[in-house]
N, C-alpha and C positions, 0 to 999 in steps of 0.2 A: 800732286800729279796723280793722274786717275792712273788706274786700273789696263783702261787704253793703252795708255803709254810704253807701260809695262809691258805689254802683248805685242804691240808695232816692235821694239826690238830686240824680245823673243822671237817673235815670226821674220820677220829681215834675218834674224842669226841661222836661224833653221833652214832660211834660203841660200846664203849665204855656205852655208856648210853642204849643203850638194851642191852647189856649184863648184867648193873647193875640191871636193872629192873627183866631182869631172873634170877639173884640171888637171889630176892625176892621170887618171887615165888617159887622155890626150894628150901624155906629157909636157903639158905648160906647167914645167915645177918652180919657177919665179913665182908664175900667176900665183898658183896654187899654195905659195907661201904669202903670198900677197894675201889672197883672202882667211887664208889660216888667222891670219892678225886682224882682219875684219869680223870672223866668226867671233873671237874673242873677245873685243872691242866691244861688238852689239852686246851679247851675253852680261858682260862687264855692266854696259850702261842699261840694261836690264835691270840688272842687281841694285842698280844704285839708284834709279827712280824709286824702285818699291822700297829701299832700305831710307833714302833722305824726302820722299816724296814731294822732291822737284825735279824738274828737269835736269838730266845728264847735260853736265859739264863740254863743251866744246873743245875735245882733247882725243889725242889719239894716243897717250900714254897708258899704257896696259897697268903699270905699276900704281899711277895716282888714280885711274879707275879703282883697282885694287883695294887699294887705302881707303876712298871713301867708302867702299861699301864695311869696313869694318872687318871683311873676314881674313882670318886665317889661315893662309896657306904654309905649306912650309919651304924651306930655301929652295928645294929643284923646282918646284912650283914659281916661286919667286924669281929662279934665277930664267927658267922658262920663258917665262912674261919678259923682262927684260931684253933677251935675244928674239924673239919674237917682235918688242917692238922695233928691233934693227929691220925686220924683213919690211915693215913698213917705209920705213925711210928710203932703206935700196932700190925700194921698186918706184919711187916718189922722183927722185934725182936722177937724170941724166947724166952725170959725168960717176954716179957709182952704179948707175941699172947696171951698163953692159958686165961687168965686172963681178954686181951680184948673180945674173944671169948665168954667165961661164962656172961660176961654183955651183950651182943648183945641178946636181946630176938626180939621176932616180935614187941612189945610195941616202945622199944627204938628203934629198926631200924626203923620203921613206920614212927615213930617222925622226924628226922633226912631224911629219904628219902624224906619226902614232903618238905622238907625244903632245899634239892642239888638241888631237881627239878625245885622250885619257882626261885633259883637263878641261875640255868644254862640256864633255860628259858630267863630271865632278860637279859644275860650276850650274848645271843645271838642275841635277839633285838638289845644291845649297838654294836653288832660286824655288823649286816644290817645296823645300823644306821651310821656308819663310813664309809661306801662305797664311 
């Protein structure tokens, strides 16, 4: 996989993460965990183009993103990914949206946004750093 590849979702992640960050502040805190797992996801299958140089996997699992790229993170990191991919799912299904909705207050989104950013941060240094 070229070079391309790699940069289309680098660049969707980086869009991706302002628009999460505007969800905040317009308080769409579902949304904004919605795309929190998107930021990541891209980021992820970033890693893993340039790391297996083929095409990213057709999966919305943060953890088996994870794994193929080989790096090492450690358990809050891992356990992170894991509840992160639940935000996906909740916002995906109607009979758990409204449910994950009502729990998303600014408190728990707060929480959980400083904590996609720390690690998409991270996860972007690991993608410079593989050049």
């Amino acid at each position: 996989m070229s070079k391309q590849t790699v940069n289309y979702w680098l660049k969707t992640s980086q869009h991706d993460y302002k628009t999460m960050l505007g969800l905040f502040k317009i308080k769409r805190y579902s949304d904004c965990l919605f795309y929190g797992h998107i930021v990541l996801e891209k980021i992820l299958k970033a890693l893993v183009v340039q790391k297996t140089k083929k095409q990213a996997p057709y999966t919305h699992n943060l953890l088996y993103l994870t794994e193929t790229t080989k790096l090492k993170l450690n358990k809050n990191q891992l356990d992170l990914l894991d509840e992160v991919n639940r935000f996906n799912i909740r916002t995906r299904y109607p009979d758990i949206k409204f449910e994950f909705y009502q729990s998303c207050d600014r408190k728990y989104t707060e929480e959980y946004l400083k904590e996609i950013k720390r690690l998409y941060k991270f996860l972007c240094q690991k993608k410079k750093q593989k050049k």
